[in-house]
C-alpha positions in Angstrom: 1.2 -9.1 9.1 1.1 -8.7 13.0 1.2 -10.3 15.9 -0.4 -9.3 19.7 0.2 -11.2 22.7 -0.6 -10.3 26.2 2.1 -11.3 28.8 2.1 -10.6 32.3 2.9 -6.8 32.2 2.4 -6.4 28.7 1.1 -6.3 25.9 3.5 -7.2 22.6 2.7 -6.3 19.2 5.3 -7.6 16.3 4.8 -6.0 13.2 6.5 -8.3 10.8 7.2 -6.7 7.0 5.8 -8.1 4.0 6.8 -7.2 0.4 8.8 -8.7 -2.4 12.2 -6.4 -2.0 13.5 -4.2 1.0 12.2 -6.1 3.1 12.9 -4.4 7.2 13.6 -6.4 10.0 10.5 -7.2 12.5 9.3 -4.6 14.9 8.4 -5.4 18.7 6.2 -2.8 20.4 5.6 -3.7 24.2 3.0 -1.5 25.9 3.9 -1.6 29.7 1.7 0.4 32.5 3.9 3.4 32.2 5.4 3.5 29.0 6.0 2.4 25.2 8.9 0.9 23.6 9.9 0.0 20.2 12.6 -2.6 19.3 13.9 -3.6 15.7 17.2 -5.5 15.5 19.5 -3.9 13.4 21.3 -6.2 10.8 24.6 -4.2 10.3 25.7 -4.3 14.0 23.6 -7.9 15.0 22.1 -5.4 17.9 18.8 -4.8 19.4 17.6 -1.0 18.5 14.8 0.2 21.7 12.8 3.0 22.2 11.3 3.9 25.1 8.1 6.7 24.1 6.0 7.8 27.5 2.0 7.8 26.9 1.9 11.5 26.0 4.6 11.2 23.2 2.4 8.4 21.6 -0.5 10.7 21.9 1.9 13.3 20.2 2.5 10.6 17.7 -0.7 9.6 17.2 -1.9 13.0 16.8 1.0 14.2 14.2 0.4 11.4 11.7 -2.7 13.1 10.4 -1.7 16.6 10.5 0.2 18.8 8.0 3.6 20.3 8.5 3.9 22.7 11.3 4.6 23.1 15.1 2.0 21.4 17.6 1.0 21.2 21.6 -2.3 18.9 22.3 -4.5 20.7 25.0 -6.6 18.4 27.1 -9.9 19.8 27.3 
């Protein structure tokens, strides 16, 4: 299950884990003008965990998720 909201300079997308065992905490990604992060809370320390990705490490990301093992640089063409 998800969630997206729009706030004023972002947009929020919670990704919320479903499943009968293992269950993860909730992940908030906030898409900002300039950047990307990811936040999870992490239960053993009762702290927020953020990441902040610029736009061409999500492209990176993006692109890397349907590729096999190896070493990669995206051209712009």
């Amino acid at each position: 299950m998800f969630t997206i909201e729009h706030d004023f300079d972002a947009t929020v997308v919670t990704l919320v884990d479903e499943g009968a065992t293992h269950l993860q905490e909730d992940i908030t990604v906030s898409a900002f003008e300039d950047c990307i992060t990811i936040e999870q809370l992490d239960a053993r320390t009762d702290q927020v965990m953020k990441i902040t990705l610029s736009f061409s490490q999500l492209q990176d990301l993006e692109a890397a998720l349907d590729l096999p093992e190896g070493v990669y640089r995206l051209r712009k063409d």
